[in-house]
C-alpha positions in Angstrom: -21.5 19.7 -5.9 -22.6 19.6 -9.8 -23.0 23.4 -9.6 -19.7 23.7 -8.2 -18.3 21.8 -10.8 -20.1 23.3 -13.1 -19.0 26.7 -11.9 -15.1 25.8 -12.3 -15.0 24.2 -15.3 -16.8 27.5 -16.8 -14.1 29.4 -15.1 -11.2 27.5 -15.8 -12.7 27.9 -19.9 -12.8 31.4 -19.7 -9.5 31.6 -18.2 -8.0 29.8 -21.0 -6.6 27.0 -19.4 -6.2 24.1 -22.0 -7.4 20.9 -21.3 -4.7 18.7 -20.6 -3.9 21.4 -18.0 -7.4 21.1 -16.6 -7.2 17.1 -16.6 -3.5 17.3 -15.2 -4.2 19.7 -11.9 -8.0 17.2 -11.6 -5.2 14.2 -11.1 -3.1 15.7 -8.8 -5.6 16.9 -6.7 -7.8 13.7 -6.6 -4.8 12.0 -6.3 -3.6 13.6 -3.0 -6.5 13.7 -1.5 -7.0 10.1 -1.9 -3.6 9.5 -0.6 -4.7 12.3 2.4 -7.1 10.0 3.6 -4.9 7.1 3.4 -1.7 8.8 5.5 0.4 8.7 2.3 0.0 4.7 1.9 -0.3 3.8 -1.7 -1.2 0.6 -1.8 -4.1 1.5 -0.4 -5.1 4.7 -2.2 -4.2 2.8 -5.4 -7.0 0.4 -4.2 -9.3 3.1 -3.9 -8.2 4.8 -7.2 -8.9 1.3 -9.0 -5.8 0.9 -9.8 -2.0 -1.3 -9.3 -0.1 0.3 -7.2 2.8 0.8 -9.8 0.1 2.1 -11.8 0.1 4.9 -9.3 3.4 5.1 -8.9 3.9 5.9 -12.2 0.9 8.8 -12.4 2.8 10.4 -9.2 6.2 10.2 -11.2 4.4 11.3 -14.2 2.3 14.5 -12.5 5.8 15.2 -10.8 4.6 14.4 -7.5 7.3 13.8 -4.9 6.1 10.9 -2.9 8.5 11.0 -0.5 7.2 14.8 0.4 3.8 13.4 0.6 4.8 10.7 2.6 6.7 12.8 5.2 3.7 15.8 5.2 1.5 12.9 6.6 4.2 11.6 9.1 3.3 12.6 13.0 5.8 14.6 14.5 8.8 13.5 16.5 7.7 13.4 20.4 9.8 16.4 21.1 7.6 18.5 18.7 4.1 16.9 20.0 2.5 19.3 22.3 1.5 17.3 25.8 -1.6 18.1 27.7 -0.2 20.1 31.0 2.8 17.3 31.3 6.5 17.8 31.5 8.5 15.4 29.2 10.7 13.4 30.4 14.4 13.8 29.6 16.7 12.1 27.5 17.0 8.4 28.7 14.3 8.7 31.2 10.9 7.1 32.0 8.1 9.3 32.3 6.5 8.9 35.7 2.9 8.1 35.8 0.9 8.7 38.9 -0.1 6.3 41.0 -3.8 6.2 42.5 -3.7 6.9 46.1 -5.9 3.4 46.8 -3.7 1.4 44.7 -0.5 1.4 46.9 0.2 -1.5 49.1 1.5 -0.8 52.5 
């Protein structure tokens, strides 16, 4: 990972690319992927990030990071857009139907 490193700051150098550039995109990356592994919660990427939670909030405002995009990347999809495993859905306003095992019914 060193080497990696290594190998990007060299090439972001030779590109030109000042500093505060450099140290701005490491933020923003970091930043989301800490708040990746966290599904968008905050509170508890600004726990990993050693930091307040407004303290984040502020970075985010201040890297231009939309939070609420972040937050609704991360969000599941609604139930109409989830595929299902070789089921039908049920319509609007009904109950799915499970099956019942054959040896479970009463008589």
């Amino acid at each position: 990972m060193k080497r990696e490193l290594d190998a990007l700051i060299t090439q972001m150098h030779s590109a030109g690319i000042p500093y505060a550039d450099a140290m701005r995109q490491f933020k923003k990356r970091y930043i989301l992927e800490v708040l990746a592994q966290h599904k968008g919660n905050q509170c508890k990427a600004a726990v990993e990030l050693g930091m307040h939670r407004n303290t984040l909030s502020r970075t985010l405002a201040e890297l231009d990071m939309n939070t609420a995009q972040i937050r609704s990347g991360m969000r599941r999809p609604v139930m109409s857009e989830r595929p299902m495993m070789g089921q039908q859905r049920p319509g609007i306003g009904q109950r799915p139907r499970l099956p019942i095992p054959a040896n479970s019914r009463t008589a």
